[in-house]
FIKOL-35076 format. One record per residue: x negated, y negated, z of N, C-alpha, C in turn; residue in three letters; residue number from 1; chain. Coordinates in steps of 0.2 Angstrom, whole numbers, plus 2048, in hexadecimal, padded with zeros to 3 digits. Example, Ala and Ser with C-alpha at 12.3 -4.5 7.8 and 13.67 -1.06 7.14 Angstrom:
<recs>
7BE|81C|827|7C2|816|827|7BE|810|827|Ala|1|A
7C0|80B|823|7BC|805|824|7C0|800|827|Ser|2|A
</recs>
This chain:
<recs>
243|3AC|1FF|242|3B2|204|248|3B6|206|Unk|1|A
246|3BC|205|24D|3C0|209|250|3BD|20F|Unk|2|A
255|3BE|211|256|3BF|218|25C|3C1|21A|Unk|3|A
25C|3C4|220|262|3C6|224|264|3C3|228|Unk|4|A
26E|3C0|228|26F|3BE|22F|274|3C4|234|Unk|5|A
26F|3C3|23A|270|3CA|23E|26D|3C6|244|Unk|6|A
274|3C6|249|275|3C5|250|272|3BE|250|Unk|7|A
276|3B8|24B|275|3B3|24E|26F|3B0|24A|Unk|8|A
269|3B3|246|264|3B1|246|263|3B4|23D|Unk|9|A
25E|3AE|239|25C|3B1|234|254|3B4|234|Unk|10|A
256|3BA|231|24F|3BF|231|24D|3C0|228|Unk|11|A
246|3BF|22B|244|3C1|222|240|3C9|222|Unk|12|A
243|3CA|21B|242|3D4|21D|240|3D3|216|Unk|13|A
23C|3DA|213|23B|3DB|20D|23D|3E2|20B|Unk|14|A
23D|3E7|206|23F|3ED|204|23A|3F0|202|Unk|15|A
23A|3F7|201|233|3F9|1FC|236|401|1FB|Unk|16|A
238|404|1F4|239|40C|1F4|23F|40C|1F6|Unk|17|A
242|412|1F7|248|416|1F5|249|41D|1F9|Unk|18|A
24E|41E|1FC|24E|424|1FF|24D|424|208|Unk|19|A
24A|42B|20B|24C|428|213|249|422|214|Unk|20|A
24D|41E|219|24C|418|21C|246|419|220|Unk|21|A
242|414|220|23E|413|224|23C|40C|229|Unk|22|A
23F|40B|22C|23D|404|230|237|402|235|Unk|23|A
235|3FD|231|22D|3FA|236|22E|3F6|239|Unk|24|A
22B|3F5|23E|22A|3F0|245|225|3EC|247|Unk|25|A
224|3E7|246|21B|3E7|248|21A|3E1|24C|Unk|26|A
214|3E0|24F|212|3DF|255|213|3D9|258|Unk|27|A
20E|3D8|25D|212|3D0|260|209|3CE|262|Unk|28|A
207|3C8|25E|209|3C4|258|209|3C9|253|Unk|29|A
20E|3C8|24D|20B|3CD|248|212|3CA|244|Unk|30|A
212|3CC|23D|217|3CA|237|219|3D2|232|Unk|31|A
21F|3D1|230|21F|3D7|22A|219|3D5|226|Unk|32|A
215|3D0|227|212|3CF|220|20B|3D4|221|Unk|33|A
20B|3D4|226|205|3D8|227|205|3E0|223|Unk|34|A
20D|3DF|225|20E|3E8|222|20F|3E8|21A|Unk|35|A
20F|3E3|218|211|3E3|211|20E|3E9|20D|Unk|36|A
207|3EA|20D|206|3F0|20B|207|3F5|20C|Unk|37|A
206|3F6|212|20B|3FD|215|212|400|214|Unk|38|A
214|3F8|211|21C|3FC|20F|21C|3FB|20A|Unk|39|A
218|3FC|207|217|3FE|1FE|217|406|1FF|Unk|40|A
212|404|203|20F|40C|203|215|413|205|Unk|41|A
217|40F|20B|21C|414|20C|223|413|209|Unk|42|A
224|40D|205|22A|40E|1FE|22A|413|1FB|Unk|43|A
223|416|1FA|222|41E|1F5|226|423|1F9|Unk|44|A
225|421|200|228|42A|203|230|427|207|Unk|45|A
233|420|205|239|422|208|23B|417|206|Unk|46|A
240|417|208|243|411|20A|240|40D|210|Unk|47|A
23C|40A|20D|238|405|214|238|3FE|215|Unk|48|A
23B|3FD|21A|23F|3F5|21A|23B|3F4|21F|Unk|49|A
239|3ED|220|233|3EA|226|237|3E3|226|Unk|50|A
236|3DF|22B|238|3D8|22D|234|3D6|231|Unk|51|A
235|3D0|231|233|3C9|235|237|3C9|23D|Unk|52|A
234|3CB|242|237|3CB|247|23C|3C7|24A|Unk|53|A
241|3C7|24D|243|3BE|24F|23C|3B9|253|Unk|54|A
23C|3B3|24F|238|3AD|251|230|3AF|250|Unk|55|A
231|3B3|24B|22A|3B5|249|228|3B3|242|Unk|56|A
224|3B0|23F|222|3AD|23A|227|3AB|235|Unk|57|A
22C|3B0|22F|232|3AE|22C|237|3AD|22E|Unk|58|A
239|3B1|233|23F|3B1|238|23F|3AD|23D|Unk|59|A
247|3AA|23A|247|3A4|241|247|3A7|248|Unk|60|A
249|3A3|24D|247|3A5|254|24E|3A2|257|Unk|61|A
250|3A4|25C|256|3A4|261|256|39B|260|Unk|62|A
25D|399|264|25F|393|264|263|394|26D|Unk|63|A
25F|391|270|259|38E|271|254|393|274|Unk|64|A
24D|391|270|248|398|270|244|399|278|Unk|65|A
247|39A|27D|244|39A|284|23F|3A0|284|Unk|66|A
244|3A6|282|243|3AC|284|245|3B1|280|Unk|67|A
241|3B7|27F|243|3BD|27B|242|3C4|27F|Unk|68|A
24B|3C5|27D|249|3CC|283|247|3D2|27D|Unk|69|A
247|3D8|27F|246|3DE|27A|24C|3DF|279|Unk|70|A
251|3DE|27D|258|3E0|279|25A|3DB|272|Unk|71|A
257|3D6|274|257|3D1|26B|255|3D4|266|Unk|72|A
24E|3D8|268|24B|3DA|262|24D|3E2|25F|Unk|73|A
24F|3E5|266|254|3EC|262|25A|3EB|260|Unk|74|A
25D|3E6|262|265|3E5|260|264|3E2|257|Unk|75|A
25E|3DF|258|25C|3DB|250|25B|3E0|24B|Unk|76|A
256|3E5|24E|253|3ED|24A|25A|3F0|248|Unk|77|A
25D|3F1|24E|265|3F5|24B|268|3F1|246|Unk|78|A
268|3EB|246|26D|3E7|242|26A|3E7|23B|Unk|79|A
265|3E6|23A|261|3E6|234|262|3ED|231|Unk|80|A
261|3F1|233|265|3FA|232|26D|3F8|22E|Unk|81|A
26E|3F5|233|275|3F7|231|277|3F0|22C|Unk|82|A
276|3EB|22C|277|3E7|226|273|3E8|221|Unk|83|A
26E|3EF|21F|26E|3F0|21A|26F|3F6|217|Unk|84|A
274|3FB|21A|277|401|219|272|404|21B|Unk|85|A
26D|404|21D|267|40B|21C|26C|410|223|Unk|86|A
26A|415|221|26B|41B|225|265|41B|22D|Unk|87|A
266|422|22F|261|424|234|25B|423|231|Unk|88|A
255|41E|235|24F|41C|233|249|421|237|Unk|89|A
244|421|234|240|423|237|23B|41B|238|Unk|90|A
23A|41A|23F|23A|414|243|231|412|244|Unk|91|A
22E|410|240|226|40D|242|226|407|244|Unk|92|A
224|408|24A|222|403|250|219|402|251|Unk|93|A
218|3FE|24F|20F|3FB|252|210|3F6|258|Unk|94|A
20C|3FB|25E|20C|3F6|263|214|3F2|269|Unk|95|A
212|3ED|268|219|3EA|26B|21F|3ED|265|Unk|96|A
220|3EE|25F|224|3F0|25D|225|3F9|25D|Unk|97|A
21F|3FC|25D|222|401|261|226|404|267|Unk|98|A
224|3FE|26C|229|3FC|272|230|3FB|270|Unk|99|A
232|3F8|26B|238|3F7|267|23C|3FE|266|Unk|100|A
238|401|261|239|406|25D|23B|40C|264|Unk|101|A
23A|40F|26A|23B|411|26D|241|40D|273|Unk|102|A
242|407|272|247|407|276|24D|405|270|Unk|103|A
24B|406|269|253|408|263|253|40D|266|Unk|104|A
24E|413|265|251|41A|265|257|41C|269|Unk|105|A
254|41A|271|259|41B|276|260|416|277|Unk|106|A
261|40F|273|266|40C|272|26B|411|26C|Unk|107|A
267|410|268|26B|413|261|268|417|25F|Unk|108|A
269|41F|262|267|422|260|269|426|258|Unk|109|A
271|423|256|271|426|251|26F|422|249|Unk|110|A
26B|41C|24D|266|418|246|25E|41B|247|Unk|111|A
25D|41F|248|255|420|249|257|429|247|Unk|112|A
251|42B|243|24F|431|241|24A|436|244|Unk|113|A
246|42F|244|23F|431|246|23C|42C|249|Unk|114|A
234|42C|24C|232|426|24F|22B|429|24F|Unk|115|A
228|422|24D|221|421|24A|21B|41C|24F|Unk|116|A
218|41D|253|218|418|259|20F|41A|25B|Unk|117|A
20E|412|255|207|411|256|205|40C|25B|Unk|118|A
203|40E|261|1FF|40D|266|208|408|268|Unk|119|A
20D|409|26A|212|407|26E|211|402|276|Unk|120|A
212|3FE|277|20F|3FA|27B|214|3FB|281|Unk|121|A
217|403|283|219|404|288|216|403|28E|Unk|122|A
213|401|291|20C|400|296|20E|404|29A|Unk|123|A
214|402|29F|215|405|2A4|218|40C|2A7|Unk|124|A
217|410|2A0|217|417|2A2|210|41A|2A5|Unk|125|A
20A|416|2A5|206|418|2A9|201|410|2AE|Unk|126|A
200|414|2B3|1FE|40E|2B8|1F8|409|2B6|Unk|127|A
1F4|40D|2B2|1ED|409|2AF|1EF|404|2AC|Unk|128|A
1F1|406|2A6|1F6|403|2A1|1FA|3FD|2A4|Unk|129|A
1FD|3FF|2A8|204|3FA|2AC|1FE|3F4|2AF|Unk|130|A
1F9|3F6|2B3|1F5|3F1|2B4|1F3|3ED|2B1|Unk|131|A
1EE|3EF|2AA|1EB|3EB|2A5|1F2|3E8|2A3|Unk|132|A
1F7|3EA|2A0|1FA|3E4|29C|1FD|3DE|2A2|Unk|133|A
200|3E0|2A8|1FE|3DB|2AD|1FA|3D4|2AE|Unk|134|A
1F1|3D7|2AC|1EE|3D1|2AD|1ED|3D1|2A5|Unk|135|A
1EF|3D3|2A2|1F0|3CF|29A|1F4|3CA|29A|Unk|136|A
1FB|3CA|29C|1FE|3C5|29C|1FD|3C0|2A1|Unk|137|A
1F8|3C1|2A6|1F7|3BB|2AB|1F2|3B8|2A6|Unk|138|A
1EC|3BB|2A5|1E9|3B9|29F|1E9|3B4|299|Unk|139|A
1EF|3B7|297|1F4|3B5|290|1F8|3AE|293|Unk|140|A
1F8|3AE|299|1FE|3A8|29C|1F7|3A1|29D|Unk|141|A
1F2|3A4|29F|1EF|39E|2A2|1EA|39C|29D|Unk|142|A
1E7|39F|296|1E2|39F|293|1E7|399|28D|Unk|143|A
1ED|39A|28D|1F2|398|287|1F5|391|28D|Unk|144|A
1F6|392|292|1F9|38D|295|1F7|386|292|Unk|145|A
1FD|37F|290|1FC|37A|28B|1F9|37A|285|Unk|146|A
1FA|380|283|1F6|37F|27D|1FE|384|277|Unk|147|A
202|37E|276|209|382|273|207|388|26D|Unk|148|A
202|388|26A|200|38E|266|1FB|391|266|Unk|149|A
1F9|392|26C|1F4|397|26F|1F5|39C|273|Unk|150|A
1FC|3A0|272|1FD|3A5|276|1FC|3AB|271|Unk|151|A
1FC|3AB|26C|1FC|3B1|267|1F4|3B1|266|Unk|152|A
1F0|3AB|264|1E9|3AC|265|1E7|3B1|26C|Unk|153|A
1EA|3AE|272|1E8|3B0|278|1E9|3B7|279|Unk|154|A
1EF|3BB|276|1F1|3C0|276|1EC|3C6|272|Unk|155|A
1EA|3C5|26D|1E5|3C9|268|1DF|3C6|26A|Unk|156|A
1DC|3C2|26E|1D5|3C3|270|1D6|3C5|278|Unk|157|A
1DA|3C5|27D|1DA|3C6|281|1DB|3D0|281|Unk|158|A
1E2|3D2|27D|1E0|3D8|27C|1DC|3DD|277|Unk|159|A
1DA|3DA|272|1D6|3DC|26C|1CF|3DB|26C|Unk|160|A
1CE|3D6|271|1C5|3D4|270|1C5|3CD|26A|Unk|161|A
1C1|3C8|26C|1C0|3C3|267|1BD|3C5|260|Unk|162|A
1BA|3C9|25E|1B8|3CB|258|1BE|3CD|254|Unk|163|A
1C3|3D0|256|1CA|3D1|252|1CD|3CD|251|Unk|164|A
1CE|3C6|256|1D0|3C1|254|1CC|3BC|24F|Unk|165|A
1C5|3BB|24E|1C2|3B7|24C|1C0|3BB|245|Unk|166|A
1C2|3C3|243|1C3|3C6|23E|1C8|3C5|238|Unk|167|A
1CE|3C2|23B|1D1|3C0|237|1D4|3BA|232|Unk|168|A
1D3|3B9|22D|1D5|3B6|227|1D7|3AE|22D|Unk|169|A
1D5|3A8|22B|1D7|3A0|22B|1DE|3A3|22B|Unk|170|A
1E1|3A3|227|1E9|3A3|225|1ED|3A8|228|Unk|171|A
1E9|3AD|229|1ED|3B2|230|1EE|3AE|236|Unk|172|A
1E7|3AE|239|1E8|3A9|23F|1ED|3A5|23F|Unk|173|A
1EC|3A1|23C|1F3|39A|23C|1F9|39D|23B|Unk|174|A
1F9|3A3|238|200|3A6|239|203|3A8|23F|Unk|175|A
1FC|3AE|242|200|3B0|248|200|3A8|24F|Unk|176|A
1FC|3A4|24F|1FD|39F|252|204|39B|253|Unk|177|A
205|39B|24D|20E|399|24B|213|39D|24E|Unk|178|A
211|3A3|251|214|3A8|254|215|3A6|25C|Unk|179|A
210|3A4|25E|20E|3A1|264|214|3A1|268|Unk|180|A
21A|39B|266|220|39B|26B|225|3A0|26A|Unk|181|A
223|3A7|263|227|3AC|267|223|3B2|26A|Unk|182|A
21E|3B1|26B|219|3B4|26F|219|3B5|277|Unk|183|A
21B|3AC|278|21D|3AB|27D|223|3AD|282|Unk|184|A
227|3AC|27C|22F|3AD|27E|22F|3B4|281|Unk|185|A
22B|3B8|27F|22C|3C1|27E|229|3C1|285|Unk|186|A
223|3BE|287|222|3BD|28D|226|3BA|294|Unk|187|A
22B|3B5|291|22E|3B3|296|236|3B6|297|Unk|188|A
236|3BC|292|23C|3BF|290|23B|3C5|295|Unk|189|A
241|3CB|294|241|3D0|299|240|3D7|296|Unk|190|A
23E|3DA|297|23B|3E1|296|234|3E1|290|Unk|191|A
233|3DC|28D|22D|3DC|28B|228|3DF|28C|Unk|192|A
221|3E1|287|21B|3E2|28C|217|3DE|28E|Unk|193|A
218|3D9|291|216|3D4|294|218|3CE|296|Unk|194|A
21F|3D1|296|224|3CE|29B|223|3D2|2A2|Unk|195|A
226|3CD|2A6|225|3CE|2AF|227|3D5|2B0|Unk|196|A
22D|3D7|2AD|232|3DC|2AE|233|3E1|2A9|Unk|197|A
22D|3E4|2A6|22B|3E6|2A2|22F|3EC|2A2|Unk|198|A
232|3F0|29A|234|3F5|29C|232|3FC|2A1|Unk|199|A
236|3FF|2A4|234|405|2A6|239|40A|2A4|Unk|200|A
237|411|2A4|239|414|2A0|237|41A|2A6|Unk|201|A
23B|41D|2AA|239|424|2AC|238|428|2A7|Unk|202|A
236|431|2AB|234|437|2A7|23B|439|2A2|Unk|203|A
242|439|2A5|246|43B|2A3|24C|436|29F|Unk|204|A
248|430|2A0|24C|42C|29A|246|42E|294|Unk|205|A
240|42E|295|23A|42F|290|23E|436|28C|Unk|206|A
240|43D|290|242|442|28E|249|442|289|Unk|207|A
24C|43D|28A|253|43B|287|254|43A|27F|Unk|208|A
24B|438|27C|249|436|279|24A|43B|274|Unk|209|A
24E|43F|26F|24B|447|270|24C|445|267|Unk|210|A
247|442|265|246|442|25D|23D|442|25C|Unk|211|A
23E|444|257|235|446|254|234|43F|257|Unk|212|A
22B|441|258|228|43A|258|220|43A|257|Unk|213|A
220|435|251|216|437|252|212|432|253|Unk|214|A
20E|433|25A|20C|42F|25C|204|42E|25C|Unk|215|A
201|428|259|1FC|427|255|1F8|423|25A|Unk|216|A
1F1|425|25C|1EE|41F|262|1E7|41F|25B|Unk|217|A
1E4|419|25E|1DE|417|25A|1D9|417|25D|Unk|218|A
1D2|41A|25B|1CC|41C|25B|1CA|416|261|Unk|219|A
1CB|410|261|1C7|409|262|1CB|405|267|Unk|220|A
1D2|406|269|1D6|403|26C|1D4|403|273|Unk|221|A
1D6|3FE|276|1D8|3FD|27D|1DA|404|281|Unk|222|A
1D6|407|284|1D9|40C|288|1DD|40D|28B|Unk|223|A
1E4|407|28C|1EA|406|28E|1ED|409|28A|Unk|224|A
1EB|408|282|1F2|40A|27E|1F1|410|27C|Unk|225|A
1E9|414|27E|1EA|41D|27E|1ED|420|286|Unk|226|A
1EC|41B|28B|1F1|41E|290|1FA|41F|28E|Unk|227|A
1FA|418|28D|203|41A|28B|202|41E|288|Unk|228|A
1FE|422|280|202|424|27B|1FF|42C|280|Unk|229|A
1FA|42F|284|1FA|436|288|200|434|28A|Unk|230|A
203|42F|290|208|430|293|211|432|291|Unk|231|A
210|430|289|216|42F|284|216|438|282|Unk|232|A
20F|439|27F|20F|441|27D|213|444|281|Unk|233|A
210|444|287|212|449|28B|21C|448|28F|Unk|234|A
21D|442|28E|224|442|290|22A|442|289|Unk|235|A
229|43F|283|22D|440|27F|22E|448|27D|Unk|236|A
233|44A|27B|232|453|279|22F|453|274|Unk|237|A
231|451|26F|22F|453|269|229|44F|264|Unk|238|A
221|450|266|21D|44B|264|219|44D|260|Unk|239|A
215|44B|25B|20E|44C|259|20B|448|25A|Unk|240|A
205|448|25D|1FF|442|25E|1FA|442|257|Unk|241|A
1F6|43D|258|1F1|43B|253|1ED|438|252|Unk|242|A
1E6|437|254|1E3|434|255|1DE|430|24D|Unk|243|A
1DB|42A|24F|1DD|427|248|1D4|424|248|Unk|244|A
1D2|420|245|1CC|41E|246|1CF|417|246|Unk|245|A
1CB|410|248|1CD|40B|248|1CE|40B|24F|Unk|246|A
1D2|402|24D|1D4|401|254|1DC|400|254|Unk|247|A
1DD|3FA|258|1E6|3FB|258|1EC|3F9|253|Unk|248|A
1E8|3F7|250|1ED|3F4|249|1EE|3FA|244|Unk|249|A
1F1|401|247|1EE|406|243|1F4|404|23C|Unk|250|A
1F1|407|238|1F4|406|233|1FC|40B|231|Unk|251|A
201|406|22E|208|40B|230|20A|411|22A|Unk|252|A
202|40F|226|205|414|220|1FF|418|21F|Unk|253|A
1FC|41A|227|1F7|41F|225|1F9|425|222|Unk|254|A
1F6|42B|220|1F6|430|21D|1FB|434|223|Unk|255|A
1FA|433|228|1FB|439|22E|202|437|22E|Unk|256|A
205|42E|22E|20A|42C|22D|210|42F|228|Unk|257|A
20D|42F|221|210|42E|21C|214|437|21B|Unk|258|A
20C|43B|21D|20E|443|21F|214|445|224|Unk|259|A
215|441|22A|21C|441|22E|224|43D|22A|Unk|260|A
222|439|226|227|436|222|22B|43C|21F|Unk|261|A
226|43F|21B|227|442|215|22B|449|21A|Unk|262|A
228|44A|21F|22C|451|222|231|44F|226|Unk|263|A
233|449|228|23A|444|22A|23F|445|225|Unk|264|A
23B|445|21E|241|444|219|242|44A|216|Unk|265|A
241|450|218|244|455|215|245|45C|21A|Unk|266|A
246|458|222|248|45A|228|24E|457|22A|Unk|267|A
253|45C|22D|25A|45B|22D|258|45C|236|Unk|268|A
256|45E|239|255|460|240|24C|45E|242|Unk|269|A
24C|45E|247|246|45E|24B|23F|463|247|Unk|270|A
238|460|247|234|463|248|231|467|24D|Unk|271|A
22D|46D|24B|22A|46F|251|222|470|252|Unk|272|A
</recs>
């Protein structure tokens, strides 16, 4: 298996295509494998690198694994960038890793192009939002409590509905299961979405942000995750929105996606 060692830890990452960089993020529970297809797909329109989060399915996890803050996970995003030459990425985040993707932007702004930020599990840029993900993880703490690989079950049926969890393949299950103790960690880490101390971001750090960004909600999702993405539209500067059919696992190599790739890579400046 590939792998990267960056900041202490081995990650497994895959390649796909040639030309601008594109880096993906994906969710919590979730694996690069998910995206497998996706970064095929978008190997046609550009260089698309995807990994294994720290402590997440192929990649090992911190020594000793108590707690994962977000800066572990953007300090890892930028190193994987940069231990593999790529240039300014244009940054796809789903979910908890959209959360990722927008606090690389503001870290490192000069690794990021662009930012692709399907349903971003900022919560608490708006108060509804901020609440549900609250009793999500009070949720997530008590329904998983002694049970060492029942927090990432807990997490997809507590916020996806039981039919999404009991949708998916025997062998997915027991994958994101395995994720369980970094699932947890993220919870007991600091600025997570479902950590106690979850990030916050005012209007004028959101403003700060000043790169394209397309921001995609899904047909079917949790109302919280079309709250934050009204609340993002309206404080990022430069954004186009999208609405998508499905629910939140939108897909990172939709049509609408691949359409902003393609106009990333042959933009020297901002769109309008």
């Amino acid at each position: 298996m590939p792998q990267l060692s960056v900041q202490g830890v081995e990650l497994y990452y895959e390649e796909y295509g040639a030309g601008i960089p594109i880096l993906g993020l994906h969710g919590t529970p979730g694996s690069a494998m998910l995206w497998r297809d996706s970064g095929k797909e978008l190997g046609l329109h550009g260089r698309c690198i995807i990994f294994d989060r720290r402590g997440f399915h192929r990649s090992a996890p911190s020594v000793p694994f108590e707690a994962l803050d977000l800066v572990d996970h953007v300090d890892d995003a930028a190193a994987v960038l940069a231990a593999l030459h790529a240039g300014q990425a244009v940054v796809i985040g789903r979910s908890t890793g959209g959360l990722i993707a927008i606090e690389l932007a503001r870290r490192y702004p000069d690794k990021v192009k662009a930012l692709v930020l399907l349903e971003p599990a900022l919560f608490t840029v708006d108060p509804v939002a901020d609440a549900w993900a609250k009793k999500l993880r009070s949720r997530v703490l008590e329904r998983a409590a002694g049970h060492n690989e029942g927090h990432a079950e807990a997490v997809i049926r507590q916020a996806l509905g039981d039919d999404v969890w009991e949708a998916f393949p025997e062998e997915l299950r027991q994958i994101f299961a395995a994720t369980s103790p970094a699932v947890l960690a993220e919870i007991k880490g600091h600025h997570m979405d479902l950590s106690e101390d979850a990030l916050q971001l005012n209007e004028d750090e959101l403003a700060g942000i000043r790169l394209p960004a397309l921001i995609v909600s899904a047909e079917d999702s949790p109302e919280a995750c079309r709250l934050v993405n009204a609340r993002l539209a309206g404080a990022l500067p430069f954004t186009q929105t999208v609405l998508v059919p499905g629910g939140h696992l939108i897909n990172p190599a939709h049509p609408a996606v691949l359409d902003f790739v393609d106009r990333m890579a042959v933009r020297s400046d901002y769109w309008a």
